[in-house]
N, C-alpha and C positions, 0 to 999 in steps of 0.2 A: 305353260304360257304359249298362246300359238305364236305363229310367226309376225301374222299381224301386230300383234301388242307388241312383240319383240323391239320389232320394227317401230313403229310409234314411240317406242319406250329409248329408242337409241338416235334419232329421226334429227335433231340438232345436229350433229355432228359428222354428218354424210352428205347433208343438202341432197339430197334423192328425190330426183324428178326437176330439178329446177333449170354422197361421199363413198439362194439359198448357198445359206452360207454365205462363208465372205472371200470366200478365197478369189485368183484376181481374176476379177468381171469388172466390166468395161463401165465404170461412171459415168451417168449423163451429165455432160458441160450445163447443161440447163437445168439443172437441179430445180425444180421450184421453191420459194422460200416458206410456203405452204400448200398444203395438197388439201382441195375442198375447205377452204377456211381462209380469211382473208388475210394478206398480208399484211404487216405493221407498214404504215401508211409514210410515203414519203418524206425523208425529213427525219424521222422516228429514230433516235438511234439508244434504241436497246438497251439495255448492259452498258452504255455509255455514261462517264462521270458528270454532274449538271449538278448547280447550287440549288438545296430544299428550300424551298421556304418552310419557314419550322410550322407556319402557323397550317399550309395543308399540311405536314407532315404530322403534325399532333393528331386532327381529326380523322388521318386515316385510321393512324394506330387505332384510335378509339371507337373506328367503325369495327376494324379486326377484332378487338377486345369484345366488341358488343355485338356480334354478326348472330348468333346463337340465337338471341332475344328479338332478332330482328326477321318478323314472319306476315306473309301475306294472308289475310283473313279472306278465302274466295266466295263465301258463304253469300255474301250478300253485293256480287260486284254488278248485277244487272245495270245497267245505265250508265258505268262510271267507265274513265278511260280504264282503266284495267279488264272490265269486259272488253272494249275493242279490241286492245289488244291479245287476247287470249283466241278471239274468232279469226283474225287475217291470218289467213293462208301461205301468203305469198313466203320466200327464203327469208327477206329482211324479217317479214313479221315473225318469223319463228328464232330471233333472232333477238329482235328487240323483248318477246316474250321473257325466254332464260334470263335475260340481262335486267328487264324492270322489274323479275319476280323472286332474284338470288341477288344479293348484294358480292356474293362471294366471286361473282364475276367480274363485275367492275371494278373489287379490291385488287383481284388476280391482275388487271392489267396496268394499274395503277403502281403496284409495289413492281413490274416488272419493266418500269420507267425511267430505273435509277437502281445502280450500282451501289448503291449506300446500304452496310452491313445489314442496318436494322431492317430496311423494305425487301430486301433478299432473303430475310430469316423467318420475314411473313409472309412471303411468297413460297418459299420454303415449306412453312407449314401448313398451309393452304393446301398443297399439291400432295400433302402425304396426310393430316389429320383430318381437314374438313368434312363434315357428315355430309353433306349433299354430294353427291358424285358430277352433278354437272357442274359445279363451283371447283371440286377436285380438277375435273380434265380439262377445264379451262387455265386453270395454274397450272396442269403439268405445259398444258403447251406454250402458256408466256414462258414457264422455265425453260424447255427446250430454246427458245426464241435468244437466250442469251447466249446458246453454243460453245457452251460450258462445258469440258470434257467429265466433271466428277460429279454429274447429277446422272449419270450411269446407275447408278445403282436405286436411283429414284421410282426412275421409268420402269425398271426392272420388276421392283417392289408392285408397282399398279399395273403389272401386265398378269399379277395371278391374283387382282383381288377377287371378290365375289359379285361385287358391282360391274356390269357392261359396261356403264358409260364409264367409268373410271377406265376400265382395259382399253376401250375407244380411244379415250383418250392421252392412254400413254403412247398408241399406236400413231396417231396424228402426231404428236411431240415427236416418236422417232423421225419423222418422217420431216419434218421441220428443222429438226436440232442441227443436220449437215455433218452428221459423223457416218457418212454409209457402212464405213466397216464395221465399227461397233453395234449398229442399227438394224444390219441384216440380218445375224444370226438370229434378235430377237423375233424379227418381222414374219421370218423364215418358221420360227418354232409356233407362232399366234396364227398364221395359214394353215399349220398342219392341223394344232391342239386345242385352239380356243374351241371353246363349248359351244361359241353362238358360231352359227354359220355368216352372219352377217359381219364377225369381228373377221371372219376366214377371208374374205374375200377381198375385203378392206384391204389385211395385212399383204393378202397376196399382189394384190396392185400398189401396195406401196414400194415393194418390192422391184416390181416391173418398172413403177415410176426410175428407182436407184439402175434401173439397166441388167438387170438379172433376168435373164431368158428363161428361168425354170418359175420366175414369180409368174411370166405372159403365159405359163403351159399351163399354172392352175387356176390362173382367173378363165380361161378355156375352157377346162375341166367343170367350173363352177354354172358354166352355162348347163351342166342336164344335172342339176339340183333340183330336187323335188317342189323346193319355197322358191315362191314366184317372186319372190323380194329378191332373194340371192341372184336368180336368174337375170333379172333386170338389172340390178348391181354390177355384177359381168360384165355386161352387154354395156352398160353407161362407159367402165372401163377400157373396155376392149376399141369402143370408138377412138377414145383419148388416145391410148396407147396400141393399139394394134397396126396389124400389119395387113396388103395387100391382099394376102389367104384371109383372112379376117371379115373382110368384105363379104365374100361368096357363102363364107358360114355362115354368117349371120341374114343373110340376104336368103339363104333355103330354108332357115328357119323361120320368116316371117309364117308364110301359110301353111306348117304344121304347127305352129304355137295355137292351140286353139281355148287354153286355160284362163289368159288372161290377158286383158289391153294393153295391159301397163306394159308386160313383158315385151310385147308385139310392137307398142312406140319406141323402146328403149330400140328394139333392135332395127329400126328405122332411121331414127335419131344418127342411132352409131354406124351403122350403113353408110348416109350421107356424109358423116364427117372423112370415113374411109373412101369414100369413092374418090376423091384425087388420088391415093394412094394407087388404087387399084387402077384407072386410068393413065398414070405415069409406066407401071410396069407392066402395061400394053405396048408403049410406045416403044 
């Protein structure tokens, strides 16, 4: 598979272009409550207790029960909103794509709306059985979203499956869940070992995001990667989270990058976000 496909095939879950150890390092206070994916919305409380009404709670179950049997026919969508939808480009559009085209998404944040045993046991299952892997990594990350210490071994299971987007998406759950220490050693081992270079780099800036200076050395590192996805990936990061030196790097590599735009925007992009950085530690 080239990189491209790679890329395309993982493209949800990084929003691209628009996604060691634990011992004591220094936790950022600003933890985000999601990294590249949006936050549960004001108001939203989680894992919080709230009266079912039985009559939604029947038809979920009964969507869960039925999700299997429930598939989009794309053979013949020319004209119909589901072509539109499948053509907008834009982040929302890819967005609303996975979500009007998997039910298993919508289930996933549904059941992670209520602490009641039974929508936690389909959440539950969702995150560890469902065949589609983007229905998977969207339940692992509403589970994460409850901050629940004993779904450890969850995220763990879907950080060596066979499917990308599943490992993606245990990687965004760590990263969400707000357990840094539990969180790192995995994050830590998916920058070194994951197979896709795009999960590496991921992990390693999730890392950085946690305040670990060796995750900021190899999203660095990831800058003279051969895949021009990776490279830009980097370079998206290192604007977010880099430093003052940061800047100048990324600034010398404009007019030798001669491989690709995308790379050459990215490290423009993050340039400019860097340069107050870099102008402060002039002064």
């Amino acid at each position: 598979m080239s990189a491209v496909e790679r890329a395309m095939r993982l493209w949800p879950f990084f929003g691209f272009l628009a996604l060691y150890g634990c011992g004591e390092v220094a936790i950022r206070p600003d933890l985000p409550a999601a990294y590249d994916s949006s936050a549960p919305a004001a108001g939203a409380s989680i894992g919080a207790e709230a009266a079912l009404d039985p009559q939604i709670a029947a038809a979920l179950i009964k969507l869960a029960e039925d999700r299997r049997s429930i598939k989009r026919d794309l053979s013949g969508v020319t004209g119909t909103p589901v072509a539109d939808i499948l053509t907008v480009g834009s982040p929302i559009g890819f967005t609303l794509r996975n979500r009007f085209l998997n039910v298993g998404i919508p289930l996933g944040e549904a059941f992670s709306r209520s602490s009641d045993p039974a929508f936690r046991a389909r959440l539950l299952e969702l995150s560890r059985w469902d065949r589609d892997g983007e229905a998977r990594a969207a339940a692992l990350i509403a589970l994460a979203q409850t901050h629940d210490l004993k779904y450890l071994q969850v995220f763990n299971e879907a950080l060596i499956h066979l499917d990308p987007a599943v490992r993606f998406g245990a990687l965004e759950a760590l990263v969400v869940w707000e357990h840094p220490r539990q969180a790192m050693p995995l994050l830590a081992a998916a920058s070194e070992r994951d197979s896709e270079p795009i999960l590496r780099v991921y992990a390693a800036a999730g890392l950085a995001r946690m305040g670990d200076v060796a995750g900021l050395h190899r999203v660095r590192a990831f800058l003279d990667n051969h895949s021009w996805v990776v490279k830009a990936m980097a370079a998206k990061y290192l604007g977010e989270l880099g430093t003052a030196e940061d800047y100048d790097n990324l600034l010398g590599r404009i007019d030798r990058e001669v491989g690709n735009d995308f790379v050459v925007a990215e490290y423009c992009v993050s340039a400019l976000k860097l340069y107050p950085k870099k102008k402060a530690a002039q002064q």
